[in-house]
N, C-alpha and C positions, 0 to 999 in steps of 0.2 A: 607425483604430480599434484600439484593447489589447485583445491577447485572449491566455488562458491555454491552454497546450498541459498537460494532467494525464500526471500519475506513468505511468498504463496508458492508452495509445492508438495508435493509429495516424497516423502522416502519412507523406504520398505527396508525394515533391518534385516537381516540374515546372519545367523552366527549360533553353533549348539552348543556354546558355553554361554550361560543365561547369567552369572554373574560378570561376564568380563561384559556381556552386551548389554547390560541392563547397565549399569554401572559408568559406559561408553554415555551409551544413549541420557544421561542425568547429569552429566559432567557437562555435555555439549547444548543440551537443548533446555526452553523452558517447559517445566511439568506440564500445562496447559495441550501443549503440541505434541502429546504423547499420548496415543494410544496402544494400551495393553492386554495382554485376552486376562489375569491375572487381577490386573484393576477391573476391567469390563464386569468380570466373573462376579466382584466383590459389590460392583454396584446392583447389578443383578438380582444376586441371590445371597447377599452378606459372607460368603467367603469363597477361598480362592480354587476349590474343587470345582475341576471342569469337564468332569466325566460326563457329566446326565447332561449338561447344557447340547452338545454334540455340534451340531450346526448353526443352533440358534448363537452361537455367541459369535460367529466370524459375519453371519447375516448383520446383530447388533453391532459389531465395531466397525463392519462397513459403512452402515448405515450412517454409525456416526462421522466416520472419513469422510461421507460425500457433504455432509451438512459442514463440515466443518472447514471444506474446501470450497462449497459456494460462498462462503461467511468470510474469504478472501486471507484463512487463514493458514499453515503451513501445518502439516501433519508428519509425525512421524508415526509408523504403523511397526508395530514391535509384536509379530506374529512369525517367526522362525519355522514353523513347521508346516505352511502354506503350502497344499496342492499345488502342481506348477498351474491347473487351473485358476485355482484362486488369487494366486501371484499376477495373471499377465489379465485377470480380472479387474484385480486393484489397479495395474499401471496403465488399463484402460481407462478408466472411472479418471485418474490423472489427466489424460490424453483429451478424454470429452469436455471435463474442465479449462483444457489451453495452459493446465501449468506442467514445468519440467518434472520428471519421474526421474527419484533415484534408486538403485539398488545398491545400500550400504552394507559391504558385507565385513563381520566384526571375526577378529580372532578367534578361532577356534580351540586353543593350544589349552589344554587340562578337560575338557570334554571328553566322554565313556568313548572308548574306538568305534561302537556301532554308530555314535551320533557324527564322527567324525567322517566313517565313510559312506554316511547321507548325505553330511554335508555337501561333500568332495563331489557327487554324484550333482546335487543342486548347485554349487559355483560352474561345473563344468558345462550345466544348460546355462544358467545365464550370462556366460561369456561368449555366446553364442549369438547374443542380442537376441533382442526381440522388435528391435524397430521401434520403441518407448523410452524406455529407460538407461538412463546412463549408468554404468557400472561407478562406484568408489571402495576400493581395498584399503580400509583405514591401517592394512599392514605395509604397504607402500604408499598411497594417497594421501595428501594434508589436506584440510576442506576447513572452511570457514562459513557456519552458519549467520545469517547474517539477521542482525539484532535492531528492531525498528526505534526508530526518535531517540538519536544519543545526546547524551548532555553537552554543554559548551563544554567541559573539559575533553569529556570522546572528540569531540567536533574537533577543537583546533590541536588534537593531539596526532590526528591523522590529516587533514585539513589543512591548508593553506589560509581561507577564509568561505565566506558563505556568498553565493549568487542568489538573490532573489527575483523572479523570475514573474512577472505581471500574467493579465488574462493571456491567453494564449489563442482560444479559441476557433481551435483547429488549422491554424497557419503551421504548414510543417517547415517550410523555408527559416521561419523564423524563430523555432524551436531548435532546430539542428545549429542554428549558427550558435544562440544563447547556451546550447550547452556547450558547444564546442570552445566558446568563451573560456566558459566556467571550467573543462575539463584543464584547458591548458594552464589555469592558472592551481590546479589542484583546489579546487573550489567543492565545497557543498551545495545542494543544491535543496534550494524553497520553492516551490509552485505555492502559489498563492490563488490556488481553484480556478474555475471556468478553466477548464482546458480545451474541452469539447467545445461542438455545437458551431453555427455561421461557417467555417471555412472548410472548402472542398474536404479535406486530407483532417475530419474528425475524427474516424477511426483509427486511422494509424498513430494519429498524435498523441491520444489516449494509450494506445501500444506503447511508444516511445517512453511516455511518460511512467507508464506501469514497471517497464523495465528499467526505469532508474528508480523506482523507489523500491521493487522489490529486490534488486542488487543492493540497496543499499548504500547508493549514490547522492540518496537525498529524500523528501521526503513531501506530503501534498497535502495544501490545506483544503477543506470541503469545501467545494464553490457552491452555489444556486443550481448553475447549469448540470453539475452531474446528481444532485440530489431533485432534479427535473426528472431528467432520463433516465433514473434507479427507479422512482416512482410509476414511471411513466411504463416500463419493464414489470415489474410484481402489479400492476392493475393489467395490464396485458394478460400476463398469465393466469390471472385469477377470472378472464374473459369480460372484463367491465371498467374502458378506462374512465375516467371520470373527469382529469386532471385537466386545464387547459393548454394547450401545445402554441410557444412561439414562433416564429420566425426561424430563430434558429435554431430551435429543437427537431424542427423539421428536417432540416441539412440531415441531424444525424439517425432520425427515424426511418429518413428512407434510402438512406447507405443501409444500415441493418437491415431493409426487407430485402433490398437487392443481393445483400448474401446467401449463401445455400445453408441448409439449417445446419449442419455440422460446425460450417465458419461462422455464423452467425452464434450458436451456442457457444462456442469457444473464446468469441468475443466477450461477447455478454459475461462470463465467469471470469475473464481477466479483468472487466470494467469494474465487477460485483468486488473482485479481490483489492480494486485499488480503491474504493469509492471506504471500503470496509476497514483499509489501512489509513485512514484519513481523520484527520482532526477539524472541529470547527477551529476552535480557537490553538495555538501553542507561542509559548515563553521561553524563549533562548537567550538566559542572560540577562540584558538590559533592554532585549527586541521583542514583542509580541508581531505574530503572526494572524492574521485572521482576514476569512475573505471582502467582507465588507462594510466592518462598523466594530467598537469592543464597548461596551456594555460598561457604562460608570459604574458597575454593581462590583464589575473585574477585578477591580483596582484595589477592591474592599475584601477581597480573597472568596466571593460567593462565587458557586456554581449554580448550575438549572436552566429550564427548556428557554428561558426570557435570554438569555446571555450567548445562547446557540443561538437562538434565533435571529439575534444582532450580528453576530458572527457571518452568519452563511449568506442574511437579506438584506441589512441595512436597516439604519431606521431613517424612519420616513416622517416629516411633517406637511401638512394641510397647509396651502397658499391659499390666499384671498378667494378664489376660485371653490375652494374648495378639495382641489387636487391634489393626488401626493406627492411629494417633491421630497428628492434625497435629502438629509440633513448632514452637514459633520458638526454642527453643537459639543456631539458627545467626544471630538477633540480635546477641549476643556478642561475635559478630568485627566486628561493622562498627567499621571504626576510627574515632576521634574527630571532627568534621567533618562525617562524612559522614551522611546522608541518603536510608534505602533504602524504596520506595513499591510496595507491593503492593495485593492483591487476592486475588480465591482463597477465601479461608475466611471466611466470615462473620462476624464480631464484635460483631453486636448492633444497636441503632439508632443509631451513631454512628461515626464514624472513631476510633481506638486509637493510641498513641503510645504505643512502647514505647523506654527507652535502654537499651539491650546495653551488658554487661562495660566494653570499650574504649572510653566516650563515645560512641560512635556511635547511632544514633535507627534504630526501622523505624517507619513509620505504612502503619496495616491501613486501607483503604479501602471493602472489599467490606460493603455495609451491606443486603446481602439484596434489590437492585433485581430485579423478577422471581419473583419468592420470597414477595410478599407484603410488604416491605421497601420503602425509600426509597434513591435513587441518590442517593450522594457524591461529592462532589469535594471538591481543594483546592485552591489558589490560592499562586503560588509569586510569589515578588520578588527582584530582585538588588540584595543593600544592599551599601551602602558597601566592606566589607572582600574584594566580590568573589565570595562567598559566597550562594547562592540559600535563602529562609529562608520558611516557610508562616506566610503573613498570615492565612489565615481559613479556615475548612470551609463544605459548603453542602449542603444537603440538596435536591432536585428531584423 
């Protein structure tokens, strides 16, 4: 059976042959997302005897599994020799998080016979379920780990072309049609941020959204609105919020207190995972992605907090007034070629194409979904010269 391992989860390896599972586990995954009682040991205590550590080391690599599963990141846990205690401890720690739990169990075949009939004894409780975790037999299952922000060559090598997909902001009607769009035509898929926040169905939409980019269907740029609501989450739990709350932050403030703490946690850690798999700015080809402005600094190959911060907020100039008023000035610079795709400021009932100074293009996508408005997207194609070029708009 093929099955998909997503961007934020958990798997727990099991197998008593430690170089066919170790070696499994390095082929498939990146080092990053692997933890080991072995590495643990070595960061520890500088080598890899684990006698004297006893308990203290499965506390340690838990500990680091949970942190590293609020941080919206995918774990692999490569402790074989797990108490079944310990084991449906981890795949609860998974369960409180809101991501799927796998149990990957790896050939055993050249392992001592006493390890193999522990083994046999541990596969035999966990094919038994435990109500968490999915079983994968990498000696009959194919699984495909799934690998975040692929290049235009990954892209149109699986891909058809790219869907890009305006604020959304909590309209579920009109997220389900856009992807449904997008699935048909074998499309990738961009969020271009604000997904949350104004419309009834915030939290599911965020749901929706999390499981296409942790499938690996597509992928989300950082809007304003969920770098609100993340904030607005770590000042809460620290008991002191500080932050100022909109309009429509509100929507999705008080959908979260109306949940029960267990849905409510579990939400929260799906949001934390997708907010965490998220880019201000990204570059596919000849198309910059970002939520609300790209930084003339960009273009000049600099990175830094100024170029984020154009990204996620816009830049803004002073009117006569004295008020801030959105700008796209920084249109201008996009150099010739290129192709930059926002969100953010509303521009009416339709997507906006503007070419800045240098030949270069921004198209405004944000068409008031949420607000009373209709979600936009658009539809991108890679022609001949190499060059990714917008075939059509769509309204949902």
């Amino acid at each position: 059976m093929h099955k998909i391992i997503p961007l934020h989860s958990l798997v727990i390896a099991v197998g008593p042959n430690n170089e066919t599972r170790e070696n499994l586990i390095r082929e498939v995954f990146p080092e990053h997302e692997i933890i080991s009682a072995p590495s643990m040991c070595e960061r520890l205590v500088g080598h890899q005897r684990m006698t004297a550590l006893g308990g203290h080391l499965f506390a340690e690599m838990r500990r680091f599994a949970e942190l590293k599963l609020k941080l919206g990141s995918r774990v692999i846990f490569d402790a074989p020799n797990l108490k079944k205690s310990d084991r449906l401890a981890l795949a609860k720690m998974g369960e409180r998080f809101g991501v799927p739990v796998f149990y990957l169990i790896c050939d055993p075949t050249g392992a001592p016979s006493f390890a193999i009939d522990a083994f046999e004894a541990t596969q035999a409780d966990l094919r038994k379920g435990d109500g968490v975790a999915e079983i994968i037999d990498t000696r009959i299952d194919t699984f495909v780990p799934i690998l975040s922000r692929p290049s235009l060559e990954q892209i149109f090598s699986r891909w058809s072309g790219i869907t890009v997909i305006g604020d959304v902001h909590g309209k579920m009607q009109g997220l389900l049609a856009a992807l449904s769009w997008a699935r048909r035509r074998n499309h990738y898929i961009v969020f271009l941020g604000d997904v949350i926040d104004y419309g009834r169905d915030t939290l599911a939409v965020a749901d929706e959204v999390y499981r296409v980019v942790t499938r690996g269907e597509g992928e989300i740029i950082l809007g304003n609105h969920e770098r609100k609501i993340m904030r607005w989450i770590e000042q809460r739990d620290s008991g002191v919020v500080r932050i100022r709350i909109g309009e429509g932050n509100r929507v999705t403030i008080q959908a979260l207190q109306e949940l029960g703490a267990i849905a409510r946690s579990q939400w929260e850690g799906r949001f934390r995972g997708l907010v965490m798999l998220s880019e201000p700015i990204r570059r596919i080809g000849n198309v910059v992605f970002s939520h609300a402005a790209v930084h003339p600094d960009y273009w000049k190959g600099q990175t830094g907090v100024e170029i984020e911060r154009w990204a996620t907020l816009g830049n803004y100039i002073q009117d006569e007034k004295g008020n801030p008023q959105p700008s796209t000035e920084w249109v201008d610079a996009i150099p010739e070629g290129m192709v930059s795709f926002v969100g953010h400021q509303c521009v009416g009932d339709h997507p906006i194409s503007i070419k800045g100074r240098r030949g270069g293009q921004a198209v405004f996508l944000d068409t008031g979904s949420g607000k009373g408005g209709n979600l936009s997207s658009a539809d991108l194609k890679l022609t001949e010269d190499g060059a990714m070029r917008v075939i059509n708009y769509n309204r949902h």
